[in-house]
Phi, psi and omega in degrees: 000130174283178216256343202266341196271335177264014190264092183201159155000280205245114197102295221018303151215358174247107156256170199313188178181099186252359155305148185216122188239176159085213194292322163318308179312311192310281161037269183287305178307340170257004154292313198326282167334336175251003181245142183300173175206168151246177176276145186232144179308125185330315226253331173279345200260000166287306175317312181283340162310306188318282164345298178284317156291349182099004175317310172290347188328137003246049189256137177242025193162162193290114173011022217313154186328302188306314186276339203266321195287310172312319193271344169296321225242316215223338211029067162204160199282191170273315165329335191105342166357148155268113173235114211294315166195162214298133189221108172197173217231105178265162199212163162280120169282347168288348167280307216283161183272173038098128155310152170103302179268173197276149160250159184238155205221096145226178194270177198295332171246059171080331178301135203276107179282294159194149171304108144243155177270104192291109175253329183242165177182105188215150184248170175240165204222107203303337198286335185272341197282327164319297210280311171279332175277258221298316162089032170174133160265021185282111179309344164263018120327111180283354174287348207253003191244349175292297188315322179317325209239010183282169151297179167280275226261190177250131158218146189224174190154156162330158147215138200233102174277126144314299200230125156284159176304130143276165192224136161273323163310154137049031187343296217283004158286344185271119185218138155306140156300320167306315186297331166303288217268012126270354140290293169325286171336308197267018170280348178050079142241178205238004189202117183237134183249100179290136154232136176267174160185138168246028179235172180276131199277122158241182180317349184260303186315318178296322171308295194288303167311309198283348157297301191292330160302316193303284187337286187278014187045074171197206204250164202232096153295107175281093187243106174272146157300158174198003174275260155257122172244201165319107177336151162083334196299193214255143194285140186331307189288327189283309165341261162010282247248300150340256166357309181260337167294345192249325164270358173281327167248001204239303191248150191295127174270015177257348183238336193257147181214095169289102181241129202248127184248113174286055179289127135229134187325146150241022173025047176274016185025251201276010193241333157271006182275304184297330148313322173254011178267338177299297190292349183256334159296318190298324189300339196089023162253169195229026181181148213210139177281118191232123173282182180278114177070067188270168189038005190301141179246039153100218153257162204278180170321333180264344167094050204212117210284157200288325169248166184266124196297357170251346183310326223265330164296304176288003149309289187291344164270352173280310192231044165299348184280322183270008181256333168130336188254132181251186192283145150229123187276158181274135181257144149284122185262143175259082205273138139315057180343299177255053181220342182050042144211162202256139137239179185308155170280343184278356167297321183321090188303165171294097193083018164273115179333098155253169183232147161177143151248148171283143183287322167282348130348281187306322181268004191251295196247323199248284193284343173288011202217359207035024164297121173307124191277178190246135185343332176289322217284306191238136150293139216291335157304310214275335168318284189257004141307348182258341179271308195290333187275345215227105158282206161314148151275000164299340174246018183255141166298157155217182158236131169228108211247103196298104162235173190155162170326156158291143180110341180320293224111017183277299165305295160337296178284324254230308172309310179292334172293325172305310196287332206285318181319302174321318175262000157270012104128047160278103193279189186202149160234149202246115157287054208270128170338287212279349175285304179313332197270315163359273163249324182259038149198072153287142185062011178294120169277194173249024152290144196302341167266319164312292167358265190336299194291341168291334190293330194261350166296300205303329194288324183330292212309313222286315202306318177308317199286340188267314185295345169243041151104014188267165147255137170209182200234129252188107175211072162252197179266330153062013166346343181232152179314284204315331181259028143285293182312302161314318152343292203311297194321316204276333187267340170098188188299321182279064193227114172240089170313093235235079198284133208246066201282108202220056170015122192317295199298352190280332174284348175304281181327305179304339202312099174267347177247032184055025203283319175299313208301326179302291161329294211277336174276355184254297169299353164303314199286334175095031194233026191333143192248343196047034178316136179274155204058353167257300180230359143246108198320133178257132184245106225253169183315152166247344189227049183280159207286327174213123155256150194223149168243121189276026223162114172114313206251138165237158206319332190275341182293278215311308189278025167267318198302304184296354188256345180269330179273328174310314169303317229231326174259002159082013176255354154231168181264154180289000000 
């Protein structure tokens, strides 16, 4: 690749590079233990990668006010850059030191990543950054229901990494932009074509690269996400594992380059296809594959989807002459049974047979069935890496997360499922709110972040238990949307919601342990209790998977109901 070809905004031929070895690192490392410090989040610590290696170029650090205000408002740094979105480091303000002096930056086990030097300290307001980065304040954004649980302030400042993450997977796929962009180089073509992807490649994807290269006669990067993508997607390593079966044996290796991007998604549709034409510039590619509803994070609360499915393409051709990258749109491909190939649809002779499955198709009718899937569709690797990781769904966990007032029927109902589960020879573990306060969120007050934090302790457990094949059962009151929706995130697709739509009085009449009559004379007294349905708000579904009436119905109907929709979704057999 020639070198004049890497000359734009972002990067141009020096990118950033905020590591530091040798005797400084000893240095810096031998500071660290006398400088305060805080713990930093998996999504900042994908971000300071970025950062620091140039992925992010030409940000040399987390976003400080000028550059963070400019960019809700304008998608541009404070310089004009065009830059799509907000990339910043929230903070406690109570851990931090004195502007001006050093913090030390580490990962969840403690480990020193890197020093900065506080130049800034500022706050930001989840409903406007939602509503202007995103285009929604609805918690079922995962970004917006992830936000819910940032600090208050912001901080930014110079940085010096000690440490980069480690990674034990795949090494040898984990490469720096610069190390991308001397393999591209010495690959000579003068034109490169990036596909991002967090999903498992089949035979329409394959197709579709191997197009896209032709087209522009040049060399072809495969770069999957491997930080945070989307809840529920397909977990990396089985990705991965995709991936190198399919250029090894599929693609010309004189032209293809399989590359692991320590991204995390902010499923920002049309404001991230630029983003990820950024980071595919820092990389040395000059032309970038954008599908339908690329980065999209599905629908909103009304069932109604967050973005439009060409938005994230016609962005990206408005201002692809300025980021430098140009567009190749994903055509819809079609296959031809009896011709054994796929083309455009707008391609399609007149009255000629096509095949195409759908990803729900895949996850539905094939891995949820153990079926293989068939050959025009995947190649016989990706077949049967996705039937060994996805057993049946009749063998897969789930959750099922009962919420409603206290008095709702949740305990009530929760009982009778148990046993039935039990007796289709499903064990099951139960999570009931007042046993979790009991033990793992002892001492945990009733304030909206004590909440919180019990609804995202209980969703962790129910996640751990489903991903190892469990069933379980989740019956707290659970009161605010956003730490559902984290719920959710944490538990994956098999997460079934369950509203126990029960009227206050009617839970009032049940009350045996006086608890509203309690509630409601502490507010008379000017003593709020922060009851939920009394002085504190229930914010109950807009879209759950089943609603139930805690009233009219008795608990073995509610729990038939939730065992008929299980059937019907295929996680016990009929």
């Amino acid at each position: 690749m020639s070198k004049a070809k890497l000359i734009s905004p972002y990067g141009g031929n020096k990118l950033v590079n905020l590591v530091v070895t040798g005797k400084e690192r000893d240095e810096l490392l031998g500071r660290a233990p006398q400088l305060p410090s805080i713990k930093i989040t998996m999504r900042n610590l994908c971000d300071l990668e970025l950062i620091a290696t140039g992925g992010f170029s030409p940000l040399d650090r987390f976003m400080g006010k000028a550059d963070y205000e400019r960019v809700l408002h304008e998608m541009r740094l404070s310089d004009g850059v065009l830059f799509p979105l907000p990339i910043t480091l929230t903070a406690d303000p109570k851990e931090l030191p004195t502007v001006g002096e050093d913090i030390v930056l580490r990962n969840a086990n403690n480990d020193v990543i890197a020093i900065m030097t506080l130049d800034e300290v500022y706050h930001w307001d989840l409903e406007t950054e939602a509503a202007l980065a995103y285009g929604s304040t609805d918690a079922k954004h995962p970004m917006v229901s992830e936000m819910a649980r940032w600090n208050k302030v912001c901080i930014s400042g110079p940085m010096k990494v000690v440490n980069l993450p480690k990674y034990y997977d795949f090494v040898e796929l984990r490469r720096t932009p610069a190390q991308v962009r001397e393999i591209l180089e010495g690959m000579g073509h003068d034109n490169v074509v990036a596909f991002q992807t967090r999903n498992p490649l089949h035979r329409i994807h394959e197709e579709l690269t191997k197009r896209a290269a032709a087209q522009v006669g040049g060399s072809l990067i495969i770069h999957p996400v491997v930080g945070m993508t989307k809840p529920g997607d397909v977990d990396h390593y089985t990705r991965v594992r995709i991936y190198k079966a399919l250029v090894e044996n599929y693609y010309d290796k004189k032209s293809t380059l399989l590359s692991l991007l320590p991204l995390a998604m902010r499923m920002a549709g049309p404001k991230e296809v630029m983003l990820h034409a950024i980071i595919r510039r820092n990389h040395g590619a000059n032309h970038f594959i954008v599908g339908r509803d690329h980065a999209g994070p599905g629908k909103d609360s009304t069932g109604k989807p967050f973005y439009g499915p060409y938005e994230a393409q016609e962005n990206m051709r408005k201002y692809e002459h300025e980021l430098g990258v140009k567009m190749i749109p994903f055509e819809e491909l079609v296959y031809l049974p009896d011709e054994q190939r796929y083309v455009e649809g707008k391609d399609v002779p007149q009255g000629a047979k096509t095949l195409n499955i759908s990803g729900t198709q895949v996850r539905d009718e094939y891995l949820a069935k153990g079926k293989l899937l068939p050959e025009w569709f995947t190649r016989p690797e990706t077949a049967e890496i996705l039937r060994e990781m996805y057993p049946p769904r009749h063998k897969q966990g789930f959750c099922i997360w009962f919420t409603g007032l206290s008095g709702s029927g949740k305990s009530a109902t929760t009982q009778v499922l148990t046993s039935l589960l039990l007796e289709r020879g499903r064990e099951v573990t139960i999570l009931d709110g007042d046993v979790v306060r009991t033990h793992l969120s002892k001492g945990l007050g009733f304030s909206k972040e004590d909440r919180d934090t019990n609804i995202l302790r209980i969703g962790f457990v129910a996640g751990e238990i489903v991903q190892a094949t469990g069933a379980v059962i989740c019956a707290a009151i659970s009161p605010y949307r956003a730490a559902r929706e984290e719920a959710r995130k944490m538990v994956g697709e098999n997460f079934v919601e369950v509203y126990m739509d029960t009227p206050v009085e009617v839970c009032e009449e049940r009350d045996v342990k006086g608890l509203y009559a309690k509630a409601r004379q502490a507010m008379l007294d000017g003593k709020p209790m922060g009851f939920t349905g009394v002085d504190d708000p229930y914010e109950p579904p807009i879209a759950p998977e089943i609603t139930l009436k805690g009233y009219g119905a008795t608990p073995e109907e509610n729990a038939h109901t939730i065992i008929a929709y299980l059937e019907e979704q295929g996680f016990l057999l009929k």
